[in-house]
C-alpha positions in Angstrom: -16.2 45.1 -19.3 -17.4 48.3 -21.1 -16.9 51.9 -19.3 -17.8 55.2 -19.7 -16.1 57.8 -17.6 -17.2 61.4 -18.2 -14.9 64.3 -17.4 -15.0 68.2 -17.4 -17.9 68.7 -15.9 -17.5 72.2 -13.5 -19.1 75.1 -11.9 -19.3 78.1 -14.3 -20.9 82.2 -14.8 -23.6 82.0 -17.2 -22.5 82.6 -20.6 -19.5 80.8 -20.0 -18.1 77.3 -21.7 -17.2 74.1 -20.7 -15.9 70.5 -22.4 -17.3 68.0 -21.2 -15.0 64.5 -22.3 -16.3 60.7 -22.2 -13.9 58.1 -22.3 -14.7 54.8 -23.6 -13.2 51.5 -23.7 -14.6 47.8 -23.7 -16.5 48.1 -26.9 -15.5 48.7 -30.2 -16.1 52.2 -30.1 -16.7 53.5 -33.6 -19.4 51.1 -34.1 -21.7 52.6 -31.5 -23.9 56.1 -32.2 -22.6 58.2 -28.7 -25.3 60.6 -27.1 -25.2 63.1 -24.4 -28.3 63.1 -21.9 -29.2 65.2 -18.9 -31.1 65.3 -16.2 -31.9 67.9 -13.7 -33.0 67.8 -10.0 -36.8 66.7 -10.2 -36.7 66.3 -13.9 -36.4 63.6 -16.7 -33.6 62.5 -18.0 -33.5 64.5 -21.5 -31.4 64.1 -24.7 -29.2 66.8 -25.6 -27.5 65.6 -28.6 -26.2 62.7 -30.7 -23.5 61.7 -32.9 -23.8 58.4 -35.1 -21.2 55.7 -35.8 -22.1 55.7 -39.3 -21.2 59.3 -40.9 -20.9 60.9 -38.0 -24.1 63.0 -38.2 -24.9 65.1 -35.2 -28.3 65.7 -34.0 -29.2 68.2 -31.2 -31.8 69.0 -28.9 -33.9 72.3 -29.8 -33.2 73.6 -26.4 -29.1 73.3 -26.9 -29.1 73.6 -30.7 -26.3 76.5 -32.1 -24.7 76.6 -28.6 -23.8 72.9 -27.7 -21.3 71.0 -30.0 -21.2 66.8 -30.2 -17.8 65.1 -31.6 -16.1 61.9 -31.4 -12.3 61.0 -31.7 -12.5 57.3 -32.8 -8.8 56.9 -32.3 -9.1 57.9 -28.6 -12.3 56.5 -28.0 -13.1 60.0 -26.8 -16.9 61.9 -27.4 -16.6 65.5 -26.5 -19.6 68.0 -26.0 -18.5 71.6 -26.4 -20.5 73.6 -24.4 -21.0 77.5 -24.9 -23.3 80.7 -24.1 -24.6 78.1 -20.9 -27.6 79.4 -18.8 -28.5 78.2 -15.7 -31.2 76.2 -17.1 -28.5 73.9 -18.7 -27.4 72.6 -14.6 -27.9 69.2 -14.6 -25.7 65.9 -14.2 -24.5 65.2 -18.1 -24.1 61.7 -19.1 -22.8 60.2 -21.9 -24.2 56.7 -23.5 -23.3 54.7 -26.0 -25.8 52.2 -28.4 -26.8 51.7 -31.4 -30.4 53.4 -32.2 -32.8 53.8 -34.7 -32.4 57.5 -35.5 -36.4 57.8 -34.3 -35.6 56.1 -31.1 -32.0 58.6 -30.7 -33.7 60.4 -27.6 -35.0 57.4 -25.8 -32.7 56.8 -23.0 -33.6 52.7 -23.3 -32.1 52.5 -26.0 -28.9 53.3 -25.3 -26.8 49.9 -23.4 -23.8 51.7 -21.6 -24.0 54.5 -20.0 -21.2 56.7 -17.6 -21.5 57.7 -14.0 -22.4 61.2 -14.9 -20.7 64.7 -14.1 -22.3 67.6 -12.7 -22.2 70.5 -14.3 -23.7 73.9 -12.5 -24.2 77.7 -14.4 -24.7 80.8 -12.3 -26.3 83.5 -12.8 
């Protein structure tokens, strides 16, 4: 049975940082591309960013791009998301997923076959 538990997730000033932490285990984790997706109150889920099981080539969302960091421990089954300089805008429950993508089809939430429970993470202004 494959699961994804997300950690880290947190109240926090705008400007501030938080890790967010996905632990994986069931699959063979370093053959699946991980992402990070969002999704507000009232909103779409959204992609925020990617990272591939082949290379290990990021890929971020415009709207996260130079503040948000995707990595992946393949010994610990672990992808992180390094979040810094957050703005309220970025509140939403993060979720991590794991598949295996066409890099056109990296943002479509479908794609992806497990996914975690979520964790909520809220920036004041």
């Amino acid at each position: 049975q494959v699961q994804l538990v997300e950690s880290g997730g947190g109240l926090v000033q705008a400007g501030g940082s938080l890790r967010l932490s996905c632990a994986a285990s069931g699959l063979t984790f370093s053959l699946y591309s991980m992402a990070w997706f969002r999704q507000a109150p009232g909103k779409d889920r959204e992609f925020v960013a990617d990272i591939r099981w082949f290379g290990g080539s990021t890929y971020y969302a415009d709207s996260v791009k130079g503040r948000f960091t995707i990595s992946r421990d393949n010994a610990k089954n672990t992808v992180y998301l390094q979040m810094n300089s957050l703005k309220p805008e970025d509140t939403a429950v993060y979720s991590c997923a794991g598949g295996r993508p066409h890099d056109f089809r990296r943002f479509v939430p479908g794609e992806y076959e497990f996914w975690g429970q979520g964790t909520q993470v809220t920036v004041s202004s």
